[in-house]
MOPAC internal coordinates of N, CA, C and O (Angstrom, degrees):
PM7 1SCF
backbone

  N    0.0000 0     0.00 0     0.00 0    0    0    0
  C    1.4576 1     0.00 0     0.00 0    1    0    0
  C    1.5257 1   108.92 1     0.00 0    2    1    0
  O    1.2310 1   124.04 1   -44.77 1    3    2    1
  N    1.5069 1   109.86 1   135.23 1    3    2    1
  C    1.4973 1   102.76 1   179.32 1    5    3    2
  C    2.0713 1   105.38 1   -95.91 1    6    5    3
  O    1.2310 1   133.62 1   -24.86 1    7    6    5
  N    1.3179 1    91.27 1   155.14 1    7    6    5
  C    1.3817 1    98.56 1   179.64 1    9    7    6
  C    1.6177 1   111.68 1   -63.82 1   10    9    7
  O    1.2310 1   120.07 1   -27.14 1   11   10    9
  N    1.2647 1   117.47 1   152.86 1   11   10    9
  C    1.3151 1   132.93 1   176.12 1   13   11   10
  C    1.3427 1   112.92 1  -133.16 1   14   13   11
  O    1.2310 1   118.39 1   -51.96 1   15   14   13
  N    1.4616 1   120.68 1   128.04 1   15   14   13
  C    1.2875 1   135.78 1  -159.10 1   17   15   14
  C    1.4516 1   116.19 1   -81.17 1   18   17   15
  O    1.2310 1   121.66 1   -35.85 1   19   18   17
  N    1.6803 1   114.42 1   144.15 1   19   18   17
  C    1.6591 1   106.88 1  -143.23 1   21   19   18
  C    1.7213 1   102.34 1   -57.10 1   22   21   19
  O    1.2310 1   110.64 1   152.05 1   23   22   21
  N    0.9747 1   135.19 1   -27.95 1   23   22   21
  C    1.5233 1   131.39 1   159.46 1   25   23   22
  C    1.2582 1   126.70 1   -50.57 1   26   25   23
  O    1.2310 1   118.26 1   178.86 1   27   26   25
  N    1.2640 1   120.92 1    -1.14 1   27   26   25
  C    1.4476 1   124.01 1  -165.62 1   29   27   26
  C    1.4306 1   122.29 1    28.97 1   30   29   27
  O    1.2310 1   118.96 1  -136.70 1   31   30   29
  N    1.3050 1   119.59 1    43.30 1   31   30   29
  C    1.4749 1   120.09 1   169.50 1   33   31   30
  C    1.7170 1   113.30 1  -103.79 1   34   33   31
  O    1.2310 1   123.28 1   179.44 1   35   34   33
  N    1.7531 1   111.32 1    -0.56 1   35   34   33
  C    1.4034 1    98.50 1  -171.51 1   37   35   34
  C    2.1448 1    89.29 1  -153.57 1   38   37   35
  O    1.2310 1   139.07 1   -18.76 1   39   38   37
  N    1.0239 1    80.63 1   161.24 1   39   38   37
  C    1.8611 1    96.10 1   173.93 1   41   39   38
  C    1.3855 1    96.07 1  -129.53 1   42   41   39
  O    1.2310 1   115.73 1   -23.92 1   43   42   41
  N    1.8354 1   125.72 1   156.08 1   43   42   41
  C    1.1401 1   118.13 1  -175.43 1   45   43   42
  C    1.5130 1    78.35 1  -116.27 1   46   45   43
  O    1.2310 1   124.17 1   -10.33 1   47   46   45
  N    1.0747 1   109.61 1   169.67 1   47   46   45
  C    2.0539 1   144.68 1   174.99 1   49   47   46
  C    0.9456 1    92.17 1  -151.69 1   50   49   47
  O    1.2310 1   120.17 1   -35.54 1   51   50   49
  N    1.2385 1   117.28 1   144.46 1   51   50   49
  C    1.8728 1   150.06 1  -169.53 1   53   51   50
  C    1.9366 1   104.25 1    -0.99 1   54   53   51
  O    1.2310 1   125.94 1  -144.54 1   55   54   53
  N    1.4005 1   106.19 1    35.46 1   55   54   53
  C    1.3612 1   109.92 1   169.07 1   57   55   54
  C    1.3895 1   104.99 1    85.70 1   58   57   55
  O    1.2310 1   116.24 1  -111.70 1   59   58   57
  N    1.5307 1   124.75 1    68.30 1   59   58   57
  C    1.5670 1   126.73 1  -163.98 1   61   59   58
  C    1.5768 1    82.87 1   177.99 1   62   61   59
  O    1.2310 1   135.93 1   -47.16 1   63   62   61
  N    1.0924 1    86.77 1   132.84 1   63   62   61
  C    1.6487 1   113.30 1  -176.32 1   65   63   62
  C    1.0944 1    89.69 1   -85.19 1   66   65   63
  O    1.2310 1   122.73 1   -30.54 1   67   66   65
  N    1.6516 1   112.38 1   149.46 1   67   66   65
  C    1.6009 1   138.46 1   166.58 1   69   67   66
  C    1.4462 1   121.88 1  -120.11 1   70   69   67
  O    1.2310 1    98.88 1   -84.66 1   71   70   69
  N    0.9995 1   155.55 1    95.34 1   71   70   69
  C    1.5318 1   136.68 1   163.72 1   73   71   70
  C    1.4514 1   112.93 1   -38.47 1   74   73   71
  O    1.2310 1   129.60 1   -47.67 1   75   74   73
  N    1.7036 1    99.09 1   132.33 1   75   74   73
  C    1.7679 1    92.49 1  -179.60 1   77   75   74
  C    1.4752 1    83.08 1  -121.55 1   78   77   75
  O    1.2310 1   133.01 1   -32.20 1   79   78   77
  N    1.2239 1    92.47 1   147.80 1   79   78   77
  C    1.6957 1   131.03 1   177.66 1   81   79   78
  C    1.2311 1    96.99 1   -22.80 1   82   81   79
  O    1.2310 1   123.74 1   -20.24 1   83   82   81
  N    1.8561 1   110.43 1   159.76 1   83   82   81
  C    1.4379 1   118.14 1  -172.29 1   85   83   82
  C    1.8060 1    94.31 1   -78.15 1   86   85   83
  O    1.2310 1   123.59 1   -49.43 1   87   86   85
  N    1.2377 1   110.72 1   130.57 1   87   86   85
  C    1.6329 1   106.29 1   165.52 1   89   87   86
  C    1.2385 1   123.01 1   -50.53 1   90   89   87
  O    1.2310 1   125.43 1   131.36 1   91   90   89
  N    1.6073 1   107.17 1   -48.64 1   91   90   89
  C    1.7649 1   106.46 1  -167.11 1   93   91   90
  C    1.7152 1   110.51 1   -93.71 1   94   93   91
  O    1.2310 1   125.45 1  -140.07 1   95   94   93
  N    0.8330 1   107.14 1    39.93 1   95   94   93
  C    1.7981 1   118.16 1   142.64 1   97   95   94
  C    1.3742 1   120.05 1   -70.78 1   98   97   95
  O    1.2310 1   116.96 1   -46.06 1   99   98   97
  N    1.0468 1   123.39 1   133.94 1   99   98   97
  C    1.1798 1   136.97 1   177.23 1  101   99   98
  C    1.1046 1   123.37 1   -53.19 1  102  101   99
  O    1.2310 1   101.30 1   -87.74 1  103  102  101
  N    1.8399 1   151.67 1    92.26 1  103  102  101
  C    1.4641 1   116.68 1  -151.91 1  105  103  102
  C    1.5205 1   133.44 1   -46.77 1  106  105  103
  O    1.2310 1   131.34 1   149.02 1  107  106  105
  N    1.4874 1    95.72 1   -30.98 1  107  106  105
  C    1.9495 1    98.33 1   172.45 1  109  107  106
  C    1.6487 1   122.65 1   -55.92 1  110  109  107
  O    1.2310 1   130.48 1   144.13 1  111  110  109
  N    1.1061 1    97.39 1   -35.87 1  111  110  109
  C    2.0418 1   114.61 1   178.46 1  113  111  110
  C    1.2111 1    91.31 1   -63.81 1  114  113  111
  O    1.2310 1   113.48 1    98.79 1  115  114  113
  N    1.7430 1   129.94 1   -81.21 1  115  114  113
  C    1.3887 1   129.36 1   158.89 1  117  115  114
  C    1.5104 1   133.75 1     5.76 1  118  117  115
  O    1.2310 1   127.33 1   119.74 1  119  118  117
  N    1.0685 1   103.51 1   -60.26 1  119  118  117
  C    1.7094 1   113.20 1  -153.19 1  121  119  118
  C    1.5767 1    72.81 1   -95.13 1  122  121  119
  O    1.2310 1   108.99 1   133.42 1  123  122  121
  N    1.3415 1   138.22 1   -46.58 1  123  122  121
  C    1.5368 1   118.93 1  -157.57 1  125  123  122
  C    1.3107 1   112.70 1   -74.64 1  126  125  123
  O    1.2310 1   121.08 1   158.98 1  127  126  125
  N    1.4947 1   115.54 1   -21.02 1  127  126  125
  C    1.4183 1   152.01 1   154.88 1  129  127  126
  C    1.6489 1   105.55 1   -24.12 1  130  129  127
  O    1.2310 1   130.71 1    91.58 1  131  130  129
  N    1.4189 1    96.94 1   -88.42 1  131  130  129
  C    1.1273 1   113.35 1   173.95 1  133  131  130
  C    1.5096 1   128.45 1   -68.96 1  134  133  131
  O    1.2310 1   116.28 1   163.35 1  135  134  133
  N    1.7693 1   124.67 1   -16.65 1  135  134  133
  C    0.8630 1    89.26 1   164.21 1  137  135  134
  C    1.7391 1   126.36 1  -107.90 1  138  137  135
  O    1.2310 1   124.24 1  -155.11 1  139  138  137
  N    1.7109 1   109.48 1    24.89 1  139  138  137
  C    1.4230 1   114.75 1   141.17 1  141  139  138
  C    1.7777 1   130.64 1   -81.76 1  142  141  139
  O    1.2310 1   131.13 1  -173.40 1  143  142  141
  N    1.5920 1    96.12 1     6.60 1  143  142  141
  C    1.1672 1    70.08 1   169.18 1  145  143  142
  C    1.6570 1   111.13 1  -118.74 1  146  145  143
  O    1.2310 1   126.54 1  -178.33 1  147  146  145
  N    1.4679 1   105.03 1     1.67 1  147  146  145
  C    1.2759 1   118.56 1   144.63 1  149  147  146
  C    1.8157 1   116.71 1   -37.52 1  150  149  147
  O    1.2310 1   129.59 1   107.08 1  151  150  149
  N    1.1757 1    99.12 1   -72.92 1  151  150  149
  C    1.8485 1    93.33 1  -170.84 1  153  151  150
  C    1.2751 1   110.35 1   -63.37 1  154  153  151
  O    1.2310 1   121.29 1   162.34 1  155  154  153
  N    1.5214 1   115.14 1   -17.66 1  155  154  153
  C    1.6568 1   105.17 1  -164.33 1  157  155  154
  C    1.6042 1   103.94 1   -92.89 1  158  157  155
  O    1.2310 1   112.03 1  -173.64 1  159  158  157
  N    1.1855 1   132.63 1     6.36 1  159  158  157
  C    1.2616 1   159.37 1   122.26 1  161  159  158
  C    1.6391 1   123.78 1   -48.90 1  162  161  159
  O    1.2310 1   119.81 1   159.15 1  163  162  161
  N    1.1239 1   117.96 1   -20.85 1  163  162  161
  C    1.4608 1   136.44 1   173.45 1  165  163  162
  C    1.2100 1   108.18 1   -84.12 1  166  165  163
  O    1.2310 1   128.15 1   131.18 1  167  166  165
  N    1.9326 1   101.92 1   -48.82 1  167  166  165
  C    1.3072 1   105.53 1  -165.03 1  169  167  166
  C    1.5614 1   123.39 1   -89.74 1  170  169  167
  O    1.2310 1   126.58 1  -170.91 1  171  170  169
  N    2.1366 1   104.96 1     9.09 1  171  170  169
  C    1.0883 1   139.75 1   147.52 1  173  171  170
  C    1.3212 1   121.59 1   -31.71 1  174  173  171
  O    1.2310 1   132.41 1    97.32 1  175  174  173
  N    1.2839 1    93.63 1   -82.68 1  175  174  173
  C    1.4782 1   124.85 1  -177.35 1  177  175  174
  C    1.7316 1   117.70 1   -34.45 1  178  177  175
  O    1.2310 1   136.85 1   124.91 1  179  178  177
  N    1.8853 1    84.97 1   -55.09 1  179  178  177
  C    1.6469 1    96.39 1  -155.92 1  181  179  178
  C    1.3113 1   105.83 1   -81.50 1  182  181  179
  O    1.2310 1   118.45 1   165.25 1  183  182  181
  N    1.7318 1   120.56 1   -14.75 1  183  182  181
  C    1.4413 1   129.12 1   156.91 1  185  183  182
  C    1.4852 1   102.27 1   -63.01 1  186  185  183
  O    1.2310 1   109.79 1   128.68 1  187  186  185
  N    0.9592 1   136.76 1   -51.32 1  187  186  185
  C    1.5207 1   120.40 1  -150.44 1  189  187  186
  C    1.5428 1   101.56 1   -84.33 1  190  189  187
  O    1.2310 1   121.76 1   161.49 1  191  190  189
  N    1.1841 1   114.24 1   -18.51 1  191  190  189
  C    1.5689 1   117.87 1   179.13 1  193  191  190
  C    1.8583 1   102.91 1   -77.60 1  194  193  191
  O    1.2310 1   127.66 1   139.17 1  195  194  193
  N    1.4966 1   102.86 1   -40.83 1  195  194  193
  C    1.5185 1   109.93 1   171.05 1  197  195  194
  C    1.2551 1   114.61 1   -57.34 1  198  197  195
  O    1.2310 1   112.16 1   153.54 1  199  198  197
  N    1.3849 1   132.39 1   -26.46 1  199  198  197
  C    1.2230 1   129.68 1  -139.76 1  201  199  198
  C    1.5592 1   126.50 1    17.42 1  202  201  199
  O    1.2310 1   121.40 1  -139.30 1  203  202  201
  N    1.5048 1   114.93 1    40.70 1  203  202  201
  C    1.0630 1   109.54 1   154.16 1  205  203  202
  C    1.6484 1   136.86 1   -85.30 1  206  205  203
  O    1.2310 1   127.59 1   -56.41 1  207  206  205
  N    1.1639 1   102.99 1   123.59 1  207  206  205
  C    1.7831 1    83.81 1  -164.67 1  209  207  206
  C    1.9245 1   114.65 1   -89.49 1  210  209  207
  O    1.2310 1   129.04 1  -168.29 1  211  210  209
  N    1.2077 1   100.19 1    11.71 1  211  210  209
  C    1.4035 1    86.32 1   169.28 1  213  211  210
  C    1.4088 1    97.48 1  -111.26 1  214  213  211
  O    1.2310 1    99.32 1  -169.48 1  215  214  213
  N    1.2456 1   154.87 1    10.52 1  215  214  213
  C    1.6571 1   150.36 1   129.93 1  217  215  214
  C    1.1261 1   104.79 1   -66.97 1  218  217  215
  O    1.2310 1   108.27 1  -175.93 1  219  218  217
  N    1.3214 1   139.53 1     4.07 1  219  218  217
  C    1.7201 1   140.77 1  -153.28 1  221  219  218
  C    1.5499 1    86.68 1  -121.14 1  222  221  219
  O    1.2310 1   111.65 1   149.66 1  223  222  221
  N    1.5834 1   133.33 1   -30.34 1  223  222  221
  C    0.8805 1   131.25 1  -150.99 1  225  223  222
  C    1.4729 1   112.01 1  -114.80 1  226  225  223
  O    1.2310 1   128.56 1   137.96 1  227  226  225
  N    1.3132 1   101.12 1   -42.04 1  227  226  225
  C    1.5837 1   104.15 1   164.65 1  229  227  226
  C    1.6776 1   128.65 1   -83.54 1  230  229  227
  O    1.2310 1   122.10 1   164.05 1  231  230  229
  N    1.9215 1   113.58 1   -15.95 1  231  230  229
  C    1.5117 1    99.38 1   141.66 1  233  231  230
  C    1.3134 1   138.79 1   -74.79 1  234  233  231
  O    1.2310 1   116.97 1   157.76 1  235  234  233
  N    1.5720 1   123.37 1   -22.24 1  235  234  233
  C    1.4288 1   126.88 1   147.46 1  237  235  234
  C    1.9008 1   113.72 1   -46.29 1  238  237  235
  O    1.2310 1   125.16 1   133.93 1  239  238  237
  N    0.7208 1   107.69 1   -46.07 1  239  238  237
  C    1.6154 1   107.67 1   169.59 1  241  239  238
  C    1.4481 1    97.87 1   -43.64 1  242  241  239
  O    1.2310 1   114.39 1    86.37 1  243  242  241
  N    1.2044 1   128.24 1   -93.63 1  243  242  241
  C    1.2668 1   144.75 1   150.28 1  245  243  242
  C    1.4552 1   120.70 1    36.38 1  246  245  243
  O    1.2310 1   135.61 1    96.22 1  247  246  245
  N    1.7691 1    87.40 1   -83.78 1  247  246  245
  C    1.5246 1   106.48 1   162.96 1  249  247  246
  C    1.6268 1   115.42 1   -26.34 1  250  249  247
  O    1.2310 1   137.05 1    91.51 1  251  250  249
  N    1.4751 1    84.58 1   -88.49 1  251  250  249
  C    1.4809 1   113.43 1   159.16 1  253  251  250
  C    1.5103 1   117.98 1    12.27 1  254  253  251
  O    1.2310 1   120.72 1    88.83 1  255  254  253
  N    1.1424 1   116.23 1   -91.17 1  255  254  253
  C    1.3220 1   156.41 1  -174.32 1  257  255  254
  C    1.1425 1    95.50 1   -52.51 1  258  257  255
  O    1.2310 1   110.98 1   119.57 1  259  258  257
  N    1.3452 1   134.58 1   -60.43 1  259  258  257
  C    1.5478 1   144.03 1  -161.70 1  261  259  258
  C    1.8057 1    92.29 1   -75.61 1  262  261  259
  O    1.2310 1   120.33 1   109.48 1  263  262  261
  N    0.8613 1   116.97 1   -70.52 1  263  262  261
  C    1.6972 1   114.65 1   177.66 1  265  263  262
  C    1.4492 1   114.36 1   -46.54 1  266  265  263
  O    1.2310 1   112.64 1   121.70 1  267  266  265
  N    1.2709 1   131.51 1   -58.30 1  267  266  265
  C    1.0511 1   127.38 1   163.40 1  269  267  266
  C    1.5566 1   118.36 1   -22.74 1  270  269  267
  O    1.2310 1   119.11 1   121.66 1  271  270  269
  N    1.3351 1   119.30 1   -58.34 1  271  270  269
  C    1.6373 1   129.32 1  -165.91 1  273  271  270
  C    1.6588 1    97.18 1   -99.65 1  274  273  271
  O    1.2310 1   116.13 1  -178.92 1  275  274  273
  N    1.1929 1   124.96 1     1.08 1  275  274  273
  C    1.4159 1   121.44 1   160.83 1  277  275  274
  C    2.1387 1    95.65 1   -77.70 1  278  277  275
  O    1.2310 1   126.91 1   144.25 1  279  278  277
  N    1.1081 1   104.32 1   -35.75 1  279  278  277
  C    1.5627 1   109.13 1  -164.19 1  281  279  278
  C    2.0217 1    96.95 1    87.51 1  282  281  279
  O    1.2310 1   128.57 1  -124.32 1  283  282  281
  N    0.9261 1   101.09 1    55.68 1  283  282  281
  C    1.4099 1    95.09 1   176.17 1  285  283  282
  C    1.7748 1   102.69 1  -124.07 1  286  285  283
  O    1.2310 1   119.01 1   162.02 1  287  286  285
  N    0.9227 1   119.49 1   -17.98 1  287  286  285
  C    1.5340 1   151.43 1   175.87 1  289  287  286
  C    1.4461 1   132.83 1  -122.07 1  290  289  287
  O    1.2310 1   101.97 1   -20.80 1  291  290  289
  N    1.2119 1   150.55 1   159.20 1  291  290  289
  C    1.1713 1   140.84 1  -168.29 1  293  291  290
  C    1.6230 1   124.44 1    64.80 1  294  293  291
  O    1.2310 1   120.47 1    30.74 1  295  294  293
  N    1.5852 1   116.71 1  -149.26 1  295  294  293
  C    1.2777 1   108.20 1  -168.59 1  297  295  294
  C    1.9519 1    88.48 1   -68.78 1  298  297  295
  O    1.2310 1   125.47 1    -6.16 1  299  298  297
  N    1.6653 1   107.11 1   173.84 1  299  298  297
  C    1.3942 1   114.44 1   167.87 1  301  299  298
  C    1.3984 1   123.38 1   -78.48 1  302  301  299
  O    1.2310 1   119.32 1   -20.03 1  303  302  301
  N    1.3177 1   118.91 1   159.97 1  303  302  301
  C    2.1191 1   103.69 1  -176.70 1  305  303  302
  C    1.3236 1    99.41 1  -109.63 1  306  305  303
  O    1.2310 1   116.63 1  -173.00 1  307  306  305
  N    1.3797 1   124.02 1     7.00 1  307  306  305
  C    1.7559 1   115.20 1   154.28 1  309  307  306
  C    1.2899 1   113.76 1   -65.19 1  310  309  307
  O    1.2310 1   133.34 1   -16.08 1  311  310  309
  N    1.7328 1    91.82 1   163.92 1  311  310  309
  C    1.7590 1    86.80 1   178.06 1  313  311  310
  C    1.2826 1    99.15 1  -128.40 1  314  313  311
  O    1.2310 1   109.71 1  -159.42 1  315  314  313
  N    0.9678 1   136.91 1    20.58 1  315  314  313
  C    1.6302 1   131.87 1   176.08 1  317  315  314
  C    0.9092 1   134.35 1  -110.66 1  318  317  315
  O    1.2310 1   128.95 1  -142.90 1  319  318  317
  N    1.7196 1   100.36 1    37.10 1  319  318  317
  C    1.8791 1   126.39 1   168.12 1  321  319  318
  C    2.0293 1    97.54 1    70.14 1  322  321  319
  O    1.2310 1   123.97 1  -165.36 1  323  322  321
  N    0.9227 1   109.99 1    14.64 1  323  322  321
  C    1.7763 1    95.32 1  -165.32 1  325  323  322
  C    1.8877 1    93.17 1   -78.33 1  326  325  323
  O    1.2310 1   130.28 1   -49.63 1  327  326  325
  N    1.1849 1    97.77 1   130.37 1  327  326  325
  C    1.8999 1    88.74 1   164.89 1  329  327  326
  C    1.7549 1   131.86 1   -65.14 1  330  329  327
  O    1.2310 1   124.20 1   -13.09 1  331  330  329
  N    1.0390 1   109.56 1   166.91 1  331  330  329
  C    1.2451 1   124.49 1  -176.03 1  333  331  330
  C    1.7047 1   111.62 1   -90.79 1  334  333  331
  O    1.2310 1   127.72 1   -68.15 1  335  334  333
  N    1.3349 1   102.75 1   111.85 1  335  334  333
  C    1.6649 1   118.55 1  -177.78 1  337  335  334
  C    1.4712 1    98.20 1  -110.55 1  338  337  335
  O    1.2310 1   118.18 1  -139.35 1  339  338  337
  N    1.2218 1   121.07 1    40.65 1  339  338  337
  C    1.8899 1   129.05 1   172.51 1  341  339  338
  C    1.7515 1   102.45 1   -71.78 1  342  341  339
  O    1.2310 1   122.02 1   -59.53 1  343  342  341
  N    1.2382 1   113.75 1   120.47 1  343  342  341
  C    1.3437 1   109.61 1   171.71 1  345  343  342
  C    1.3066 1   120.46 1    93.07 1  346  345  343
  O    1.2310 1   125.83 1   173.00 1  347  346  345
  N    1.6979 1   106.40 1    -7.00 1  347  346  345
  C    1.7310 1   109.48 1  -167.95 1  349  347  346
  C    1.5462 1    93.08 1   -82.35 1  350  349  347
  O    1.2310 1   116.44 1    -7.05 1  351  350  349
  N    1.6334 1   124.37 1   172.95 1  351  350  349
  C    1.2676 1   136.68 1   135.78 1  353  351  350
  C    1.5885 1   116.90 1   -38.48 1  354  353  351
  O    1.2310 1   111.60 1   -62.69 1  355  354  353
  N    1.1431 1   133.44 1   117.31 1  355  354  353
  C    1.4148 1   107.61 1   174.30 1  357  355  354
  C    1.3755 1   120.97 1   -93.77 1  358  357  355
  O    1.2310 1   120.98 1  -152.57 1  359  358  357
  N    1.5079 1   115.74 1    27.43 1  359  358  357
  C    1.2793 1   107.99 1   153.44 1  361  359  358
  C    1.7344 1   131.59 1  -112.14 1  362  361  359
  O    1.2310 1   135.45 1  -152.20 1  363  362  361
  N    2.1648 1    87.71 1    27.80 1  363  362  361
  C    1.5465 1   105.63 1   167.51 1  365  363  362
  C    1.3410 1   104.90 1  -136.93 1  366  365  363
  O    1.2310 1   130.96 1  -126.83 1  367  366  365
  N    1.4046 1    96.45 1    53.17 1  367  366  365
  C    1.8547 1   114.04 1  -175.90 1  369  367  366
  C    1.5806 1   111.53 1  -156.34 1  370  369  367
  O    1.2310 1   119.96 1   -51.89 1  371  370  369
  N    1.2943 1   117.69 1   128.11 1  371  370  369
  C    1.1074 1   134.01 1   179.57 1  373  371  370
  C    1.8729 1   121.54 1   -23.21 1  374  373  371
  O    1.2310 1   125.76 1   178.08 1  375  374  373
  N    1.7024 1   106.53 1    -1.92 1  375  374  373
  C    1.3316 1   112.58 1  -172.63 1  377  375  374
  C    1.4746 1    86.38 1  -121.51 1  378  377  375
  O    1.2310 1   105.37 1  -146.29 1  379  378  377
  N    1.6058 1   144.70 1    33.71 1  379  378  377
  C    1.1698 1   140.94 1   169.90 1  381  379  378
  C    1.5904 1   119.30 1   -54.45 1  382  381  379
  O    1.2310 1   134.14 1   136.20 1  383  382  381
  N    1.6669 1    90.26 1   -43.80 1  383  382  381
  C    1.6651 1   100.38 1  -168.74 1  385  383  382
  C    1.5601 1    98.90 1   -92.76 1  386  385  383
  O    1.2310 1   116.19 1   173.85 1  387  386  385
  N    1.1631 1   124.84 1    -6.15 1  387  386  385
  C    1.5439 1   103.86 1  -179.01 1  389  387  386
  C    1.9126 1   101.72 1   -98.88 1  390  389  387
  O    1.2310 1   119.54 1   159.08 1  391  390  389
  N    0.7013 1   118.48 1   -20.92 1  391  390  389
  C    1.4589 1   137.25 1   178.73 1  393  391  390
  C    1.6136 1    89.31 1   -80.45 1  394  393  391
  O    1.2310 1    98.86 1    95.50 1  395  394  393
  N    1.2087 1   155.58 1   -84.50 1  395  394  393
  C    1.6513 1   143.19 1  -167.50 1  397  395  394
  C    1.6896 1    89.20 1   -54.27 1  398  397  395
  O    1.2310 1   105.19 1   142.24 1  399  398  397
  N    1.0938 1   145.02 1   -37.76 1  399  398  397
  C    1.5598 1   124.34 1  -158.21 1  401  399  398
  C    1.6446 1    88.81 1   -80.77 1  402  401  399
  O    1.2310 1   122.92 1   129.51 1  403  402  401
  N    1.2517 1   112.00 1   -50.49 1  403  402  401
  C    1.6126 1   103.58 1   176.21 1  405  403  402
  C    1.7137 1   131.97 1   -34.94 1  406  405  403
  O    1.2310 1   131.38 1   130.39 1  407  406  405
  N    1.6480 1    95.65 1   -49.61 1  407  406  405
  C    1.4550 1    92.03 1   166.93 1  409  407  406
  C    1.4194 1   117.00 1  -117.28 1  410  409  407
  O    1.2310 1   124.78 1  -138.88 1  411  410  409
  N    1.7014 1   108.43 1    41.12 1  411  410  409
  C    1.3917 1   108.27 1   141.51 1  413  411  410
  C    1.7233 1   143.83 1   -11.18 1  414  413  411
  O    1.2310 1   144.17 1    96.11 1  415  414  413
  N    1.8124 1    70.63 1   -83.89 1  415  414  413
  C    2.0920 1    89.09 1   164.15 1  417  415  414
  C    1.3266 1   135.66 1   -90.47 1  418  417  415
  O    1.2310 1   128.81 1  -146.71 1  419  418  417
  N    1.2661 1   100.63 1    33.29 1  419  418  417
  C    1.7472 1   127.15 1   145.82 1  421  419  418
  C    1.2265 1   121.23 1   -42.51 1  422  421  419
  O    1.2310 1   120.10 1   180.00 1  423  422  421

């Protein structure tokens, strides 16, 4: 399991902030959420194996689209003006010091 930051707006992977999904989705919106963006991730794959790039281009759309309405992408689903550190290092992001106390006892 990757860590998620005490706000729960991000999980780190190999020290790179993530946006995690809007919480207050409904799980049904969610799961249908996710599982289009499951196939459009499928439909990744089976482009890049095609090398066609206009199926390459409209399942990246796909993606896209599905992250976006997860809130994992696009504008942020906080409301308390805080910016978006999606994609940063998080040890050049305001969660630097809670992320080193985490792996303190390393």
């Amino acid at each position: 399991m990757h860590p998620v930051t005490p706000d729960g707006r991000y999980f780190v992977v190999k020290g790179q902030l993530w946006r995690c999904s809007n919480p207050s989705l409904q799980e049904d919106v969610r799961q249908r959420l996710v599982d289009a963006l499951m196939a459009a991730r499928r439909e990744v794959k089976k482009a890049k194996d095609s090398e066609d790039e206009s199926q390459m281009k409209r399942a990246r759309e796909k993606v896209q689209l599905a992250k976006v309405a997860l809130g994992e992408r696009g504008p942020v689903w906080w409301v308390d003006g805080s910016p978006d550190f999606n994609r940063f290092r998080v040890t050049n992001s305001p969660y630097a010091e809670w992320f080193r106390l985490l792996h303190a006892s390393d």
